[in-house]
N, CA and C atoms as a LAMMPS dump frame, in Angstrom:
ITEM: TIMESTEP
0
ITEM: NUMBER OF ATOMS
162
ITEM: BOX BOUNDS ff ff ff
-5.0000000000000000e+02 5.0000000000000000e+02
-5.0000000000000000e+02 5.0000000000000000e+02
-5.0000000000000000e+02 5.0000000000000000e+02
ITEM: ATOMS id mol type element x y z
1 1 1 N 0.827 -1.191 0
2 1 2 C 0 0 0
3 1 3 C 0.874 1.259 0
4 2 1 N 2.208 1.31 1.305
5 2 2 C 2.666 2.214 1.078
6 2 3 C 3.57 2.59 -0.473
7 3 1 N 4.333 1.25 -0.86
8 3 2 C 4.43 1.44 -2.028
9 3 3 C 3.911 2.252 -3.501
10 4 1 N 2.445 2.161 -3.369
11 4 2 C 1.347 2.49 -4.19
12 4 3 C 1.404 3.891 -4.266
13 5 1 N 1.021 4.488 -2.685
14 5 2 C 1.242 5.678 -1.884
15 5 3 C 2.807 6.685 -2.807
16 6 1 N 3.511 6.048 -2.618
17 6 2 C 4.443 6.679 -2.85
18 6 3 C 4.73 6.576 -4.421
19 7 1 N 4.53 6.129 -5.166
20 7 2 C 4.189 6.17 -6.413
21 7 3 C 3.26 7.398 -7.038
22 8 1 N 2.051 6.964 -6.552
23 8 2 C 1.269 7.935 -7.312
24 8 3 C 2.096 9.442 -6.652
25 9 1 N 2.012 9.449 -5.426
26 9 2 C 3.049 10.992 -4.986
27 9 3 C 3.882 11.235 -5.801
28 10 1 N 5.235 10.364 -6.028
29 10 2 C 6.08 10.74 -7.616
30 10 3 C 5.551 11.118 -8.841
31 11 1 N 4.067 10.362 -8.949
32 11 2 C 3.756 10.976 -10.584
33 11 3 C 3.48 12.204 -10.354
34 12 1 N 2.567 12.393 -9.341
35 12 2 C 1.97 14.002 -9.089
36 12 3 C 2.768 14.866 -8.987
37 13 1 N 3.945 14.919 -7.878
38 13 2 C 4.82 16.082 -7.714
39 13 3 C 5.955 15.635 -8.529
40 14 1 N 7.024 14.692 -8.956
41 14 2 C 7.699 14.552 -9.583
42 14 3 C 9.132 14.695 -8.538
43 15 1 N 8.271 14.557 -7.435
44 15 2 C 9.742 14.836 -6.475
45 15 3 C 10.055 13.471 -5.435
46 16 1 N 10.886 13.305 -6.328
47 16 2 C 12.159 11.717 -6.142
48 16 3 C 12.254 11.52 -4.667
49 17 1 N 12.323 12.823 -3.49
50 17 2 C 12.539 12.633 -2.301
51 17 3 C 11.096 12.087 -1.461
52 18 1 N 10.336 12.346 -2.044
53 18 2 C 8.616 11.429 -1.397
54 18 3 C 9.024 10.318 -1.799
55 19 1 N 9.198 9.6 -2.423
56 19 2 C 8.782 8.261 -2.609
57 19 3 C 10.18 7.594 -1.951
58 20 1 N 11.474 8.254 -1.861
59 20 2 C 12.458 7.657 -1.534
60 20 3 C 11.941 7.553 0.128
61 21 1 N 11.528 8.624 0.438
62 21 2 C 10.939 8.598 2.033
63 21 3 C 9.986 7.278 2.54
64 22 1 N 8.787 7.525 1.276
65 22 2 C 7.833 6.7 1.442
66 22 3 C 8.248 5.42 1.792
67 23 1 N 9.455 4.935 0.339
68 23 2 C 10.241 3.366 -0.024
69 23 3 C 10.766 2.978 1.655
70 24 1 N 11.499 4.255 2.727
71 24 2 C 12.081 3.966 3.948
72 24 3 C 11 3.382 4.678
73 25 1 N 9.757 4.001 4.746
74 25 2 C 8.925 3.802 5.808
75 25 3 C 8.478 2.166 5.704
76 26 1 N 8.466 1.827 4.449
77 26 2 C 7.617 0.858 3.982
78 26 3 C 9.129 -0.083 4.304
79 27 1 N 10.024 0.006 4.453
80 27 2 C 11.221 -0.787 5.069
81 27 3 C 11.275 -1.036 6.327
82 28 1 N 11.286 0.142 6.856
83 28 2 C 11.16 -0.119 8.107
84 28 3 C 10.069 -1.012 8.98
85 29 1 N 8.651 -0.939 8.498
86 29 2 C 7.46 -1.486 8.62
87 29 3 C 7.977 -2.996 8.392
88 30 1 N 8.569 -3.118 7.419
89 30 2 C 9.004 -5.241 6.588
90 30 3 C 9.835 -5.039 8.455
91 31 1 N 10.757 -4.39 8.438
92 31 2 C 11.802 -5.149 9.409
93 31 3 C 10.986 -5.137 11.034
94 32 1 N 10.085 -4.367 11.42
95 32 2 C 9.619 -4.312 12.202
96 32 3 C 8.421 -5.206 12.571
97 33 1 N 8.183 -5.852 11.573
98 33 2 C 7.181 -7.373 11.493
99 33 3 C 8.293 -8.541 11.638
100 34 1 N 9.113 -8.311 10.641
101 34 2 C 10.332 -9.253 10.698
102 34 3 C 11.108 -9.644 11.92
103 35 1 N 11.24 -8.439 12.865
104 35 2 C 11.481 -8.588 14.334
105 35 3 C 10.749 -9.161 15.267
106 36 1 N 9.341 -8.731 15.053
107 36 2 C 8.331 -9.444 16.005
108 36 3 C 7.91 -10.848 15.368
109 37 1 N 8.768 -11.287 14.437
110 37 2 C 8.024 -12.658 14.26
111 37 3 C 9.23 -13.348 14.663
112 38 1 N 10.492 -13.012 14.957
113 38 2 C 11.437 -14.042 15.223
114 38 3 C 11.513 -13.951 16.688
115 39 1 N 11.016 -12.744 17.121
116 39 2 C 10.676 -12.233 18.553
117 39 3 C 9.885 -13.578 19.28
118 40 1 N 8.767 -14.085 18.185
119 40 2 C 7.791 -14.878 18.898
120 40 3 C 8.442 -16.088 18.623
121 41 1 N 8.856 -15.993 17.699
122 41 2 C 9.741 -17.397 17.655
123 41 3 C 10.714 -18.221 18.789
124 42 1 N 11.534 -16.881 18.89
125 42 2 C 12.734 -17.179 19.997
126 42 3 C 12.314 -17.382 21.49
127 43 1 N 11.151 -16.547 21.935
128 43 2 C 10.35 -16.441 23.238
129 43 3 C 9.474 -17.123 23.525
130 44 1 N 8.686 -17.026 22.6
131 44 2 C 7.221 -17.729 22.627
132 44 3 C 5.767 -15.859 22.69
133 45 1 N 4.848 -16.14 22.727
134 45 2 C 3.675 -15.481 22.943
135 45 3 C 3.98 -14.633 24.424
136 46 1 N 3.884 -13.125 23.75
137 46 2 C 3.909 -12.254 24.843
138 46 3 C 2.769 -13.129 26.257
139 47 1 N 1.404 -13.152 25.273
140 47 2 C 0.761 -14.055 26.706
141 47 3 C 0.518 -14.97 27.052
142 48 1 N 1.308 -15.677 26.473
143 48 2 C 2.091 -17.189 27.102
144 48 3 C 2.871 -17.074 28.403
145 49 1 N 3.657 -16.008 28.666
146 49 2 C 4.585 -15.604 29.749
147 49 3 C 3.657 -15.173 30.812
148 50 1 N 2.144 -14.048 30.527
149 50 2 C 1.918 -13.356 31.204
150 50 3 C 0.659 -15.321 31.608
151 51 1 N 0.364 -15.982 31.245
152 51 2 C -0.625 -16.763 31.714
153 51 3 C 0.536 -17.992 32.837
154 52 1 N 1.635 -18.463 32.152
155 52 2 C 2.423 -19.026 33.05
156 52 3 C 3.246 -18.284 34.702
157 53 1 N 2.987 -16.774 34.831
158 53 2 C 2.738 -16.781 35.763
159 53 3 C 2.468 -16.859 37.031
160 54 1 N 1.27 -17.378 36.986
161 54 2 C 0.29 -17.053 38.062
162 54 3 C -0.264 -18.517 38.064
């Protein structure tokens, strides 16, 4: 989506620095899923911890 986003912004304004921005955000977003899935991997379920417990 953000991809898309930042596309049509380049056709409209023609300015290379939106979409290069856009391209970051939409990176950062991949690695920040990418973290929380090896996150759950390596740990287990945030409430897995909070139910073992008690």
């Amino acid at each position: 989506m953000i991809k898309k986003i930042a596309w049509d912004t380049f056709k409209n304004t023609g300015d290379i620095n939106a979409f290069l921005e856009l391209k970051q955000i939409e990176d950062i977003e991949k690695n920040i899923i990418t973290n929380k899935e090896k996150d759950i991997e390596e740990n287990g379920k945030p409430e897995d911890k909070w139910n073992n417990t008690f």
